[in-house]
C-alpha positions in Angstrom: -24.0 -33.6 15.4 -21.2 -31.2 15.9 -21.6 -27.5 14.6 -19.6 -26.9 11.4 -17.2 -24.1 11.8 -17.1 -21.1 9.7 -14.1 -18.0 10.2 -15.5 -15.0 9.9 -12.9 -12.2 8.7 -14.1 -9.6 11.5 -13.2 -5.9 10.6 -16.1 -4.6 13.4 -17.8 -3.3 11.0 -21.5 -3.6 9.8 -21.3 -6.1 7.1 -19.2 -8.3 9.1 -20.7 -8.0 12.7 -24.2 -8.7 10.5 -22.2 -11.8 9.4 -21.0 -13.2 12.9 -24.3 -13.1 14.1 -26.2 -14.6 11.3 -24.2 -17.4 10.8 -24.1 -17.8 14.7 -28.1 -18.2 14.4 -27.9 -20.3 11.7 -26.0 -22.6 14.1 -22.4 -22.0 12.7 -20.0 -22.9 15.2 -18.2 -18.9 14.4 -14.6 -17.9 14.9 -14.3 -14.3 14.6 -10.9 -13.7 13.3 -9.5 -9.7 12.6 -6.2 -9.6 11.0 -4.6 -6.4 12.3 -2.1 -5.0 9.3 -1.6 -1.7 11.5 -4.6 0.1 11.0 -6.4 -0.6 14.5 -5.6 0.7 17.6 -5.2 -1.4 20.9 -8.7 0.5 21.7 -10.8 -0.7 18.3 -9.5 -4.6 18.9 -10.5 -4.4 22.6 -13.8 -3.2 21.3 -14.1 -5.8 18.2 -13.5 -8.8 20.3 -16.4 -7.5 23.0 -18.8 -7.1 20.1 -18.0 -10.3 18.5 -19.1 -12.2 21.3 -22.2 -10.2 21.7 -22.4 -11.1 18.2 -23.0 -14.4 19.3 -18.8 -16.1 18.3 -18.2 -18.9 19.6 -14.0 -17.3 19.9 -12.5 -14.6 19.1 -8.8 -13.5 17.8 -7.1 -11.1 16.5 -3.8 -12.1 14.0 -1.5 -9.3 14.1 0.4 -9.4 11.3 1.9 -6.1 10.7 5.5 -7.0 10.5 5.2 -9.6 8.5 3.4 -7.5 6.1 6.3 -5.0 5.9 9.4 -8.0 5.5 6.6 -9.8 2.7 5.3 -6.8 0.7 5.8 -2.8 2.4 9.6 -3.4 2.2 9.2 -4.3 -1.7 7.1 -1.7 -2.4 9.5 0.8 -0.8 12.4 -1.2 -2.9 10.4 -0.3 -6.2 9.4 2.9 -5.3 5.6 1.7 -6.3 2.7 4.5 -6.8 0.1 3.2 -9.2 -0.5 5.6 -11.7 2.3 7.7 -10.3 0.2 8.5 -7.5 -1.5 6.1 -5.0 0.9 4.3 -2.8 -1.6 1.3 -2.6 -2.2 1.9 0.6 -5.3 0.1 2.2 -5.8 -2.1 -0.7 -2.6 -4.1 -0.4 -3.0 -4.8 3.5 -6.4 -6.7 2.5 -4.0 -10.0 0.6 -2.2 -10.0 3.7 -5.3 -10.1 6.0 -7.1 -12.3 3.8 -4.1 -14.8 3.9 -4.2 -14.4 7.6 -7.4 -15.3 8.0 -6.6 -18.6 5.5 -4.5 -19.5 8.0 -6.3 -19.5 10.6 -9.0 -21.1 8.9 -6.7 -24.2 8.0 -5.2 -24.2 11.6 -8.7 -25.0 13.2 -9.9 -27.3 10.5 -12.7 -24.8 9.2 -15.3 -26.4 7.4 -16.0 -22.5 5.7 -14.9 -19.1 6.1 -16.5 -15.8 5.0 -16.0 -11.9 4.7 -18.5 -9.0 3.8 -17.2 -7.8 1.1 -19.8 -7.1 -1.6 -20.4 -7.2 -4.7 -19.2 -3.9 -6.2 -15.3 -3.6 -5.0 -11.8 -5.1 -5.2 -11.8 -6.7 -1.7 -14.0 -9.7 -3.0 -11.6 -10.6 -5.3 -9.1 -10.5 -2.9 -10.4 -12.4 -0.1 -12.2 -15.0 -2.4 -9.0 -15.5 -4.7 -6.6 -16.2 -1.7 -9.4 -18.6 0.2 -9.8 -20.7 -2.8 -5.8 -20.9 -3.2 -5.1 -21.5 0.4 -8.2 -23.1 1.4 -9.8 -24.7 -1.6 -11.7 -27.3 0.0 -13.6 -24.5 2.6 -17.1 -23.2 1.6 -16.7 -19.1 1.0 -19.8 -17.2 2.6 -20.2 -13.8 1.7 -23.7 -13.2 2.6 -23.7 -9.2 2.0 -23.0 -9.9 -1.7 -24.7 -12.9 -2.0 -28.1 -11.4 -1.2 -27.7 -8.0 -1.9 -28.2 -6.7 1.6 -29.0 -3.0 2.1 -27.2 -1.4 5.4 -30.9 -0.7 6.5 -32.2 -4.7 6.7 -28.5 -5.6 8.1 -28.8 -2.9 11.0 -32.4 -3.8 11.5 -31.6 -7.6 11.4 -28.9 -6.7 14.3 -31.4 -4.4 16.1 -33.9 -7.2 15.9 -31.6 -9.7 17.6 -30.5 -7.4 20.6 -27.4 -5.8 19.4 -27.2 -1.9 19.1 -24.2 -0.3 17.8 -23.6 3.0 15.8 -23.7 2.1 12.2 -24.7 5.4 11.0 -23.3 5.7 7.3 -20.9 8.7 7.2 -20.6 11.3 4.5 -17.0 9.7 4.1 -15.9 6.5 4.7 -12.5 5.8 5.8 -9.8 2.8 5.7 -6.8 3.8 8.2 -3.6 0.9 7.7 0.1 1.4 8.2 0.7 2.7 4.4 -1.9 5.2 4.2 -5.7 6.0 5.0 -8.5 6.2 2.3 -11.3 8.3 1.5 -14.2 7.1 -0.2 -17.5 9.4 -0.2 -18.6 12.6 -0.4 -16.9 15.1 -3.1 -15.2 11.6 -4.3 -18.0 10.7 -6.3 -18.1 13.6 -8.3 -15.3 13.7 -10.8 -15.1 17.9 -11.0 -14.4 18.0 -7.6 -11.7 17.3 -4.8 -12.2 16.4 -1.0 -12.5 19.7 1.1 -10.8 20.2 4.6 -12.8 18.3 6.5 -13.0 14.8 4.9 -9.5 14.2 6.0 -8.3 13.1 9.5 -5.2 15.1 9.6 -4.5 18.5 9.5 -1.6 21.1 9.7 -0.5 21.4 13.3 2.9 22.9 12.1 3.6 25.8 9.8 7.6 26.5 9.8 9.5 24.5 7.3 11.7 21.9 8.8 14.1 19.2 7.5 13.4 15.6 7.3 16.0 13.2 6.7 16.0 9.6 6.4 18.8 7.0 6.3 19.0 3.7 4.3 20.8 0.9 4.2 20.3 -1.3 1.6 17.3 0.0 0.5 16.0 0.0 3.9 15.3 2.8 6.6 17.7 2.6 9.2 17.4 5.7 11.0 14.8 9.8 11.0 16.4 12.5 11.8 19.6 10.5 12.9 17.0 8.4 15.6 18.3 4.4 14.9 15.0 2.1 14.7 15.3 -1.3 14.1 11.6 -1.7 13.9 10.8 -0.9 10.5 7.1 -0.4 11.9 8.3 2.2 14.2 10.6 4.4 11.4 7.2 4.6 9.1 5.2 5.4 12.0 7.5 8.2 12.7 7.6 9.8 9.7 3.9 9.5 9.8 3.8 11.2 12.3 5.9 13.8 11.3 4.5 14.4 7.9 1.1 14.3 9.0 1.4 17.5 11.1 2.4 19.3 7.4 -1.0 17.0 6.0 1.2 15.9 3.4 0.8 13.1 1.2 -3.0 13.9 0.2 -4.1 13.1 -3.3 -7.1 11.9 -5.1 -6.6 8.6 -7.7 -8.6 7.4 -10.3 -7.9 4.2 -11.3 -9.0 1.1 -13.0 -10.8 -1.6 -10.5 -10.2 -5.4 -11.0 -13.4 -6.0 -11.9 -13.3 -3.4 -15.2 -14.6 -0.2 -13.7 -13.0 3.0 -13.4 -12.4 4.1 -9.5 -12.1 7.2 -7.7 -10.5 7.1 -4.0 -9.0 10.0 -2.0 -6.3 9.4 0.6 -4.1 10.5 2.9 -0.3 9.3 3.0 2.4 11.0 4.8 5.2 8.2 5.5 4.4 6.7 1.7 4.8 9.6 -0.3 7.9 10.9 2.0 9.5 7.3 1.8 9.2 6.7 -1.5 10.6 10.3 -2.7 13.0 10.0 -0.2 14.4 6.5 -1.3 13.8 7.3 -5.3 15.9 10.3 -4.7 19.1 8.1 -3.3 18.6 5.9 -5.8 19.3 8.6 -8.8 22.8 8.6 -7.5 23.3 5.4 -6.5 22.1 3.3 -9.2 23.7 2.7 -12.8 21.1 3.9 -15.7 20.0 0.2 -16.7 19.5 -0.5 -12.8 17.1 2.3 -12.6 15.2 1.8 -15.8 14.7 -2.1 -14.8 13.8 -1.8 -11.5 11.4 0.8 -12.2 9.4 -1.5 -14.7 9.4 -4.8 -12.2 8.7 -2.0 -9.5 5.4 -1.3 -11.5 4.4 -4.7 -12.4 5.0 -5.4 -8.6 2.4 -2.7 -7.7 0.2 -3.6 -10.4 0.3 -7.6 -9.6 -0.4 -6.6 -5.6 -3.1 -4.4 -6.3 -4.8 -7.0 -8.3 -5.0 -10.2 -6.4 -1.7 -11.7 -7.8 0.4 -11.9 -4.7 0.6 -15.3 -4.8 1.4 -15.5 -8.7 4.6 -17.5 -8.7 6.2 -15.1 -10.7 6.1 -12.2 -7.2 9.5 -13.8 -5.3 11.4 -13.2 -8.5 10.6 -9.8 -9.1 11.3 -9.8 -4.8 14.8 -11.5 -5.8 15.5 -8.6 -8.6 14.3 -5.6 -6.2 16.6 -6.9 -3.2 19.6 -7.5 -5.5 18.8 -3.7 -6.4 19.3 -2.1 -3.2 23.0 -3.3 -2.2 24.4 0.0 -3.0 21.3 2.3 -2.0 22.6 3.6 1.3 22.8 7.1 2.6 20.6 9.4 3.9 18.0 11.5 1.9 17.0 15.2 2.7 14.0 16.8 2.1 12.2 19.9 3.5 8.6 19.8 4.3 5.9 22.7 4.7 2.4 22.6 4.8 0.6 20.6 2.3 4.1 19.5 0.6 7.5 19.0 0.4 10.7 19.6 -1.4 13.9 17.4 -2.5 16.8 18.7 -1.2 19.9 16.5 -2.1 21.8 13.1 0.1 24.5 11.9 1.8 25.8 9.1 0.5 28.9 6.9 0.0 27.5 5.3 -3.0 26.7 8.2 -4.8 27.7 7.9 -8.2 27.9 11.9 -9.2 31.1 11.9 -7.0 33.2 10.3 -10.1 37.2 11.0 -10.6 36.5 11.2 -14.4 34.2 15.0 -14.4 32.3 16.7 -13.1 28.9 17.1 -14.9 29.1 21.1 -16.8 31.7 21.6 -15.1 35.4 19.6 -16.4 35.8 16.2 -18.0 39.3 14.4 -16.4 38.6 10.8 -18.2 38.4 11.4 -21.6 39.8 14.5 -23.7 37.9 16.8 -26.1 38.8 14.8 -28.9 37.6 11.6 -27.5 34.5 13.5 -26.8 34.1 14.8 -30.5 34.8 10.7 -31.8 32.4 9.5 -29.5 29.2 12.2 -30.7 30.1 11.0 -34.4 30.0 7.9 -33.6 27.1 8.2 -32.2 25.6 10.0 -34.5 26.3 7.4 -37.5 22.7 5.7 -37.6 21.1 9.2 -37.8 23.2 10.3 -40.2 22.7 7.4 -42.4 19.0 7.7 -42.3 19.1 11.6 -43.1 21.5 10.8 -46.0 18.8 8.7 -47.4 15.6 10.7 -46.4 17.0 14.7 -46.5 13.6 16.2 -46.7 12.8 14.7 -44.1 15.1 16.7 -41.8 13.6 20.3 -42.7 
């Protein structure tokens, strides 16, 4: 009989290299598959595909799909300006519905008879994995034999010692997930709630003390250009201002937040080109947008987060609140200024010819040309009618 075949979502690390090579000895035909979102280097894939044949895959890929990550969700998120709880850029955590639907993929491509991650028990990333393998695949057994048995990091490094494979699996003081939007920090000082990360739990640090400018050019909601330098690789533009950022460290923060599965959560991270981006492109849209564009977009911009962050990417509902963000940006183009210095930044104003505040009918403080003072004296009465009508009824209620 033919070996059944079983994709194994590869990250290199221990839960998953434990995978590969259990299944392989189980007599799974294995397909080690590790979808690249932009947080490995050319040096960690080289490295995960020589382990996962030592591992004992029968093949080995990696699915690169960092682009289309940016046109299908990144682009979206910059659209609606999306920080859960006005603070985490979803950074690591929205690469995984990506990966996992990667790995889907390739798991239908090669007529997999199952497919697997190592996710355990505790975290969001099962929910994501198994909820896109059962949509996209819902005929494939899901193996997840780190949650399923409970496995400690002791009898899955021993098992891989046993069977010939040595690698450094040491568990850190601080774990860390680098991607494209951001890096996490789970570990240490996280766990207790009085205290932040020090110094040394993150993986950038100031390397430049003088303030400089930053400023970033959009068209249609989009980033066209840094520091006047045109990319047309939207990959490229974030990784530049990552780069530039990070030698301030900006962008580091600590969130609490609620899990999928019910808990509360507490993650530290790291994200320069986020946070810059997103204050950069919220700041043009002040003057760009009308007052009903802004207050919309910034409620579909949160559900968007919110709906990404738990496992609803492919709710139906996702390309219409992609439709209403797009239609948003037409007029957001210009370029935003900010000035960085260690540790943080500053808004300092744009460049825009959308921008709204330059009206022919006043200046805000300053003179009104559309309307005279009398108009302006109607329209506060006017507008003052339901108030005074309820005071009229209710006077004590004004003292």
């Amino acid at each position: 009989m033919a070996k059944k075949k079983v994709v194994v979502a590869f990250s290199g690390g221990l839960d998953t290299s434990y995978t590969v090579m259990k299944l392989s000895q189980e007599g799974w035909e294995v397909y080690a598959a590790c979808a690249n979102t932009g947080g490995f280097s050319a040096e960690q894939l080289k490295t995960n595909e020589e382990n996962a044949y030592k591992l004992g895959a029968t093949k080995y890929v990696t699915l690169d799909v960092t682009h289309e990550y940016y046109e299908k969700s990144l682009k979206y998120m910059i659209f609606g300006n999306v920080l859960r709880n006005n603070c985490y850029p979803i950074s690591v955590s929205s690469e995984r519905i990506f990966q996992a639907i990667a790995i889907a993929r390739y798991a239908n491509e090669i007529k997999a008879d199952a497919i697997a991650h190592g996710s355990t028990g505790a975290g969001n990333d099962q929910i994501r994995f198994d909820m896109t393998f059962l949509v996209m695949c819902p005929d494939m057994q899901i193996i997840t034999l780190t949650r399923d048995h409970a496995l400690s990091r002791k009898e899955e490094v021993d098992y891989l010692n046993d069977h010939g494979f040595y690698a450094d699996f040491t568990k850190l003081k601080y774990s860390y997930n680098v991607g494209i939007w951001g890096t996490s920090i789970c570990g240490g000082e996280i766990l207790d709630p009085t205290q932040g990360l020090p110094e040394e739990a993150y993986l950038k640090h100031v390397t430049k003390t003088e303030e400089s400018e930053l400023r970033i050019t959009f068209e249609k909601g989009e980033i066209v250009a840094v520091n006047g330098e045109h990319f047309d690789d939207k990959i490229k533009a974030i990784q530049k201002i990552e780069e530039i950022g990070a030698a301030y460290a900006i962008g580091r923060d600590c969130n609490v937040g609620d899990t999928i599965i019910g808990i509360k959560g507490r993650v530290g991270f790291e994200a320069a080109a986020p946070k810059l981006i997103i204050e950069a492109h919220r700041l043009l849209e002040k003057s760009t947008l009308s007052k009903w564009q802004q207050y919309w977009k910034d409620q579909v911009g949160n559900w968007y987060g919110m709906f990404l962050h738990e496992s609803q990417y492919l709710e139906p509902v996702m390309p219409d609140i992609e439709a209403m963000l797009t239609s948003s940006q037409r007029h957001v183009n210009g370029t935003s200024i900010l000035k960085l210095r260690p540790y943080g930044f500053q808004t300092v104003g744009i460049d825009s010819p959308d921008d709204l505040t330059k009206s022919k009918l006043g200046e805000y403080g300053e003179m009104q040309h559309g309307w005279t003072a009398e108009d302006a004296k109607g329209f506060i009465k006017v507008s003052s009618t339901p108030l005074r009508v309820y005071y009229g009824l209710h006077p004590h209620e004004r003292e």
